[in-house]
N, C-alpha and C positions, 0 to 999 in steps of 0.2 A: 094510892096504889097505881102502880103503868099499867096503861090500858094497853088490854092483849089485842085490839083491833089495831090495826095501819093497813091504809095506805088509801083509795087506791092507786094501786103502783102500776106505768104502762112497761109492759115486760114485750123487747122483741122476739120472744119466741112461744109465749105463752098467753100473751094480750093483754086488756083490765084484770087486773090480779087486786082482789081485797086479801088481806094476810091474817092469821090469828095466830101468835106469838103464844107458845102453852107453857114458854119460863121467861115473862117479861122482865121480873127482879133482876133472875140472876143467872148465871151459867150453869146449866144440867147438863153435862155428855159422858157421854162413855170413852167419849176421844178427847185429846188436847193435840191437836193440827197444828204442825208447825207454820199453816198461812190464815189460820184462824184471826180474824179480824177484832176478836172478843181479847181480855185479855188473860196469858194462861192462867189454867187453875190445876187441880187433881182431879182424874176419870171419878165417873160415878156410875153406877150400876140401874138405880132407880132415883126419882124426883123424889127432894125433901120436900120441896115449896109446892102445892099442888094447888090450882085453880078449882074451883066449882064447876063441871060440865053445864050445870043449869046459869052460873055467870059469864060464860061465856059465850051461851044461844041468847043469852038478854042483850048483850052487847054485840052479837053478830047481827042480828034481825034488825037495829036500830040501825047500824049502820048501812045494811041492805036496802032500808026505807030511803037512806037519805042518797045513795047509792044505787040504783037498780038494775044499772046497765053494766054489769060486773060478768066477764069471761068465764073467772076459776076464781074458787076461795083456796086459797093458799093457805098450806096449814106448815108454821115452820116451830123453832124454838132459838130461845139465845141456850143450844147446845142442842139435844137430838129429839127431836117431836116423840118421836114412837117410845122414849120412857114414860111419856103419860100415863098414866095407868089406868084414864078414863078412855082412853083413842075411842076404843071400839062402840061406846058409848055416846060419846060424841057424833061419829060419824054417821050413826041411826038418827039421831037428832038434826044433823045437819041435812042426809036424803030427804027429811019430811017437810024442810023448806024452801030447799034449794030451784026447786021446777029445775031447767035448762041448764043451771049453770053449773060449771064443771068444777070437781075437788079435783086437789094436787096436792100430793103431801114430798117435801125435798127432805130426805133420809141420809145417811152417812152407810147404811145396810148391816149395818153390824148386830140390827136383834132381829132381821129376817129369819135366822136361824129358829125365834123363837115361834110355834105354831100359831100360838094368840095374835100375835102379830104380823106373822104372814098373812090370817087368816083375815085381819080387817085389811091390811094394804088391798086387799082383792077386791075390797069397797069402793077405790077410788079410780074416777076416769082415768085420773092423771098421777103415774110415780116418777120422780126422779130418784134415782140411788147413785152412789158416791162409790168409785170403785178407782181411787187414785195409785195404788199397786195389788201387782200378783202374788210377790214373791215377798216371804215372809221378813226378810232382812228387812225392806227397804218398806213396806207396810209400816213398820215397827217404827221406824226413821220419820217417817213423814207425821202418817196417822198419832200415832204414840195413845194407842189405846188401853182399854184398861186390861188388866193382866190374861183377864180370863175369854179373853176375844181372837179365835182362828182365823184366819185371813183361809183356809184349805175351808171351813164352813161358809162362810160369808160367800166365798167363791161358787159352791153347790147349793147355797142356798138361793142365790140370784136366778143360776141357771134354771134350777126350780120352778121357781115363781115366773118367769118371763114363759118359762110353758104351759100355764095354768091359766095367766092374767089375762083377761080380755079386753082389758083399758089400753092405752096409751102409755108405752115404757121408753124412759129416758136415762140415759148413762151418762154420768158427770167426771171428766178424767183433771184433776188440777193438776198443772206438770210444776215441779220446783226444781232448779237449775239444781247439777249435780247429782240429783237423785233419782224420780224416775224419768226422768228424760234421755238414758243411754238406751244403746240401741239394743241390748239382753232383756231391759226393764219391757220395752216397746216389745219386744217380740214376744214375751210371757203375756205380756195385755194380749195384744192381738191374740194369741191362741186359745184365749178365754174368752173371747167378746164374738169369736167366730162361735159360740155356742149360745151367745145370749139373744135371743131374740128382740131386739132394742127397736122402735120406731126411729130413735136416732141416737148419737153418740156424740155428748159435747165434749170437746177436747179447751182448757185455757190457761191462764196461771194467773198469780197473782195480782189484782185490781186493785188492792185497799192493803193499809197498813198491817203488815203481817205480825203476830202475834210474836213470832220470832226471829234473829235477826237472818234470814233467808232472802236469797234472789228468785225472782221468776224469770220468765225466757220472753222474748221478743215476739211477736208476732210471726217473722221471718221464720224462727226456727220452729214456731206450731205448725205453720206450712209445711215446714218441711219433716216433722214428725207424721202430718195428715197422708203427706205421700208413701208413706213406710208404713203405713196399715192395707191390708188387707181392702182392695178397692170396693169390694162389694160392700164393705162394713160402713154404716148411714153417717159417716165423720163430718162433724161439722165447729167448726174454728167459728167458740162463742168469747172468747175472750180480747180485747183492744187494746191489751197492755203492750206499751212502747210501740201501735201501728203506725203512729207519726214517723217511724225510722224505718218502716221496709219496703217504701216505693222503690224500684228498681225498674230498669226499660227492660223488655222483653220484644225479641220479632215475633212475626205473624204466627213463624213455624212452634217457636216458642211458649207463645199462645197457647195454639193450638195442642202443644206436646205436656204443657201445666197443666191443661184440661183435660187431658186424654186420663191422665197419671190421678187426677183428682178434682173431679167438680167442682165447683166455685158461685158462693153468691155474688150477685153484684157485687153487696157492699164489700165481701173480701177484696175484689177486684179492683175495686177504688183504692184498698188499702193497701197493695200489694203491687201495684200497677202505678208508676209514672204518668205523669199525662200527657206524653207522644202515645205508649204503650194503650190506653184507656181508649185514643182514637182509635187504633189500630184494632182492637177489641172492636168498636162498635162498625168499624168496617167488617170485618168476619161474619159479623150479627148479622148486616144489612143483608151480604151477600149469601146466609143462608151452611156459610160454613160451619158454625158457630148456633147452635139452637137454646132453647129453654125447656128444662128438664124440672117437673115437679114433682118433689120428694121431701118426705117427714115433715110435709106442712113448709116447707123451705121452696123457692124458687133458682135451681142452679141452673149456672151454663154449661155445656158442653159439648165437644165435637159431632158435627154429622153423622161423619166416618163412625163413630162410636155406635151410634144406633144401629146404623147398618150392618156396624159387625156381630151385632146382638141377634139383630133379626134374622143374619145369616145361620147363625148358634141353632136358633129356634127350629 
């Protein structure tokens, strides 16, 4: 049998992550993603292949021994964790061992609709939920979920939960070239994520061999999606696909007007930034044009001026 333990895994945005797989076999979802890395199958509603909750606290505590310096237990599935139909059982078992260290469970959000299940997501420090479209066409297109799943719930049901949750919420947007990446698709997100109360909001595309024959978008054009949201909203460009191709120069003023329009980590700035541009960055830094801005657990840069126009607001 696969063992449902992996990893530890070092995650930049979530630290030592130990993972517990709750359909190692085989594919359990209620989706079939056209950038899914698995390969396709047909939606399913609930898990055939089910683990033992008690085999899997036997194999999480051994690996916690040999392991102790662990962030977050990562709770995922090869297809959607929350059809478990132990979750909630589990998660009482995992609080009684855990001490300090933080759950995360990575969701697709499609049974948050259902109360059982909202009601244990509320267990965990840490959610990420999957909310790749608004609009029901193009949900249908990407996601290809199983028949009896509304993209109009899924969408009240997040909103929901993000007012309730007192953990840490995380929003995962995958863009696939053609589809929601026009700017109708962008504008229906954003009108939805201005209600979600998200600690931060990852924006990427596809990394890994996609399940179908689909494109993802460059780096270059996630940037340029990040600046078409709503600046208040915690956007953060988590995906590297083709960064090797969007150095470009930018002047000082440049700089400065990239950052005004939308924060930046370093490492964006590396990838996004030439290396005259990158000097020119770290001169701005020096001279105090240019600060460090700490948000959602991220370290960005941005404009002086920016503060001060905030503090003027205030």
């Amino acid at each position: 049998m696969t063992s449902s333990i992996f990893g530890p895994v070092i995650s930049r945005r979530f630290g030592t992550s130990l993972g517990i797989d709750l359909s190692p076999e085989l594919k359990q979802c209620n989706f079939d993603c056209l950038y899914c890395e698995l390969a396709p199958s047909a939606t399913v509603n609930r898990q055939q292949s089910i683990i033992d909750p008690n085999v899997l606290m036997h194999d999480l505590q051994a690996a916690l021994e040999k392991h102790p310096n662990i962030d977050v237990i990562t709770i995922t599935a090869n297809g959607e964790p929350t059809l478990y139909p132990h979750l909630d059982e589990l998660m009482q078992k995992i609080g009684q061992i855990k001490n300090d260290t933080k759950t995360l469970i990575l969701s697709n959000s499609a049974t948050l609709t259902d109360t059982k299940v909202f009601t244990t997501l509320l267990r965990f420090e840490q959610v990420k939920l999957s909310l790749d479209a608004v609009s029901d066409n193009i949900f249908k297109k990407i996601d290809r979920p199983s028949h009896t799943i509304d993209i109009e719930e899924i969408k009240q049901s997040i909103i929901r939960f993000s007012e309730v949750y007192e953990g840490e919420l995380f929003i995962e947007i995958l863009f696939v070239k053609g589809l929601n990446d026009t700017p109708e698709e962008i504008a229906a997100l954003n009108g939805v994520l201005g209600h979600i109360n998200a600690k931060r909001i990852d924006i990427g595309s596809i990394d890994r061999p996609p399940a179908y024959p689909i494109e993802g978008i460059t780096y270059s054009e996630l940037h340029h999606i990040a600046t078409l949201f709503d600046p208040k909203l915690p956007i953060h460009i988590a995906s590297r696909h083709q960064a090797e191709n969007a150095a470009s120069s930018y002047s000082e003023d440049e700089i400065i007007n990239t950052l005004d329009k939308r924060p930046l980590t370093f490492e964006d700035i590396t990838l996004l930034f030439d290396t005259e541009s990158i000097k020119r960055f770290k001169r701005l830094v020096e001279t105090e044009k240019i600060i460090k801005n700490e948000r959602s657990g991220l370290t960005f840069y941005i404009p002086a001026e920016n503060i001060k126009r905030k503090r003027k607001k205030a």
